[in-house]
C-alpha positions in Angstrom: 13.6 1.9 -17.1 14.6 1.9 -13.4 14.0 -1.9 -11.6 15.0 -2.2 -7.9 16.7 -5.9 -7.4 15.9 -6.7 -3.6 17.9 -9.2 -2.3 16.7 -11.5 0.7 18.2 -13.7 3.1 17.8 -16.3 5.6 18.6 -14.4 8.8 21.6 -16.7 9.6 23.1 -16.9 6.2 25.7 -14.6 7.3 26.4 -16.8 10.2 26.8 -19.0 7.9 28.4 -17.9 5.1 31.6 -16.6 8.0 31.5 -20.5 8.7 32.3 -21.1 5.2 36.1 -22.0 4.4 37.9 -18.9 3.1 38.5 -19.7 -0.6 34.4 -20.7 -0.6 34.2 -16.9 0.9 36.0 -15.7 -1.6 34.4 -17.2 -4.4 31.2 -15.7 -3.3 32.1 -12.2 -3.0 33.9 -12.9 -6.1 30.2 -13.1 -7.9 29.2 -10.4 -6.9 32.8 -8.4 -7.4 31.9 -9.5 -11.2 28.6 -9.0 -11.1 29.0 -5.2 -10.7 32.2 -4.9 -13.0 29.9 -6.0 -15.6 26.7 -3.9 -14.6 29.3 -1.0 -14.3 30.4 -1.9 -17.8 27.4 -1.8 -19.5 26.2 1.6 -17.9 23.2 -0.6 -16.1 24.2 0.1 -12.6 22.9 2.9 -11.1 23.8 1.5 -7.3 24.5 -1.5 -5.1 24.4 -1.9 -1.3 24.4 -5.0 0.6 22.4 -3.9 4.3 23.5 -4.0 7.9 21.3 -6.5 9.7 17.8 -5.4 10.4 18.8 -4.9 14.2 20.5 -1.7 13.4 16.8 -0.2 11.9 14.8 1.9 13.2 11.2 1.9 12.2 9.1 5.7 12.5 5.4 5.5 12.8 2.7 7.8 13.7 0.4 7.5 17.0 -2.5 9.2 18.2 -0.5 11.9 16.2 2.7 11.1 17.8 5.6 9.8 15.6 7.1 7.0 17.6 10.2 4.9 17.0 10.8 0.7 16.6 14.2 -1.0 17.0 14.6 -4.1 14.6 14.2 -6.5 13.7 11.2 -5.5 12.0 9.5 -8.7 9.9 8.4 -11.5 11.8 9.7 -13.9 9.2 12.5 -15.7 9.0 14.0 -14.0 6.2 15.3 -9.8 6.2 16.3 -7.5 3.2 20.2 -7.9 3.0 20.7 -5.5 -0.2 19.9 -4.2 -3.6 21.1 -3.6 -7.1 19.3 -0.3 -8.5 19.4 -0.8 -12.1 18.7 1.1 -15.3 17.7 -1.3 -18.4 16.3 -1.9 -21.4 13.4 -4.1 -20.0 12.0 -6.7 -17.6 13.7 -9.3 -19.2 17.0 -7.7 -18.5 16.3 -6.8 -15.1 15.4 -10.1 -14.8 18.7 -11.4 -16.1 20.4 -9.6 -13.9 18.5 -10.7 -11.0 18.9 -14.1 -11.8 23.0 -13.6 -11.2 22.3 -12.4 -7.6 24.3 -15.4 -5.4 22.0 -16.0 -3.3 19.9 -17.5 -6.0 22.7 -19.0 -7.9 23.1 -20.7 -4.3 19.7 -21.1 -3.3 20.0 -19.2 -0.6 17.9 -16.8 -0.2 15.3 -14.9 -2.8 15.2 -12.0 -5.2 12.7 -9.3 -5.9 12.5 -7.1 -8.6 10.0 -4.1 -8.7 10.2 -1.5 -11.2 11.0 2.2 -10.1 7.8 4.9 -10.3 8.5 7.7 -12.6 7.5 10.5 -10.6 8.8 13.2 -12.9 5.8 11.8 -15.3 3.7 12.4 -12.7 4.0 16.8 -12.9 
């Protein structure tokens, strides 16, 4: 089964991760560097992006049967979508696993979501 990992941040913790000394840097890409070798290893990732910021977004909507555009930032929270692990696994409990390894909870800084991926072919 197909879980999406969404991964959100703080909208300075890149700010502040680039204040970070380098070898602390290093370390944290370094989690995630291993975090996909072993995804990739076991045949569970199906793809990984980390996201530009959410000024770079553009936001379509319909209007008085118009479709009409939004620069971001978008959410009016504090936090923004910053990436995502799409993964295929056994279960929950794996996904789970897996989400669980994402830095930015292993830091505490920031939040993860995992929602499981419709089957649309089962819906033919």
């Amino acid at each position: 089964m197909k879980y999406l990992i969404l991964i959100h941040q703080n909208r300075g913790a890149r700010e502040q991760f680039a204040s970070f000394p380098p070898e602390v840097q290093a370390a944290g890409m370094q989690a995630y560097y291993d975090l996909n070798a072993e995804l990739a290893g076991t045949g569970e990732l199906v793809s990984a992006e980390a996201l530009a910021d959410d000024s770079t977004g553009t936001v379509l909507s319909l209007r008085s049967g118009t479709v009409v555009t939004s620069d971001g930032p978008f959410a009016e929270s504090k936090e923004m979508l910053a990436g995502f692990y799409l993964v295929d696994v056994a279960s929950l409990d794996r996904a789970l696993e897996i989400a669980a390894k994402i830095p930015e909870v292993q830091a505490g800084a920031g939040d993860v979501e995992v929602r499981a991926v419709m089957d649309t072919a089962a819906m033919a």
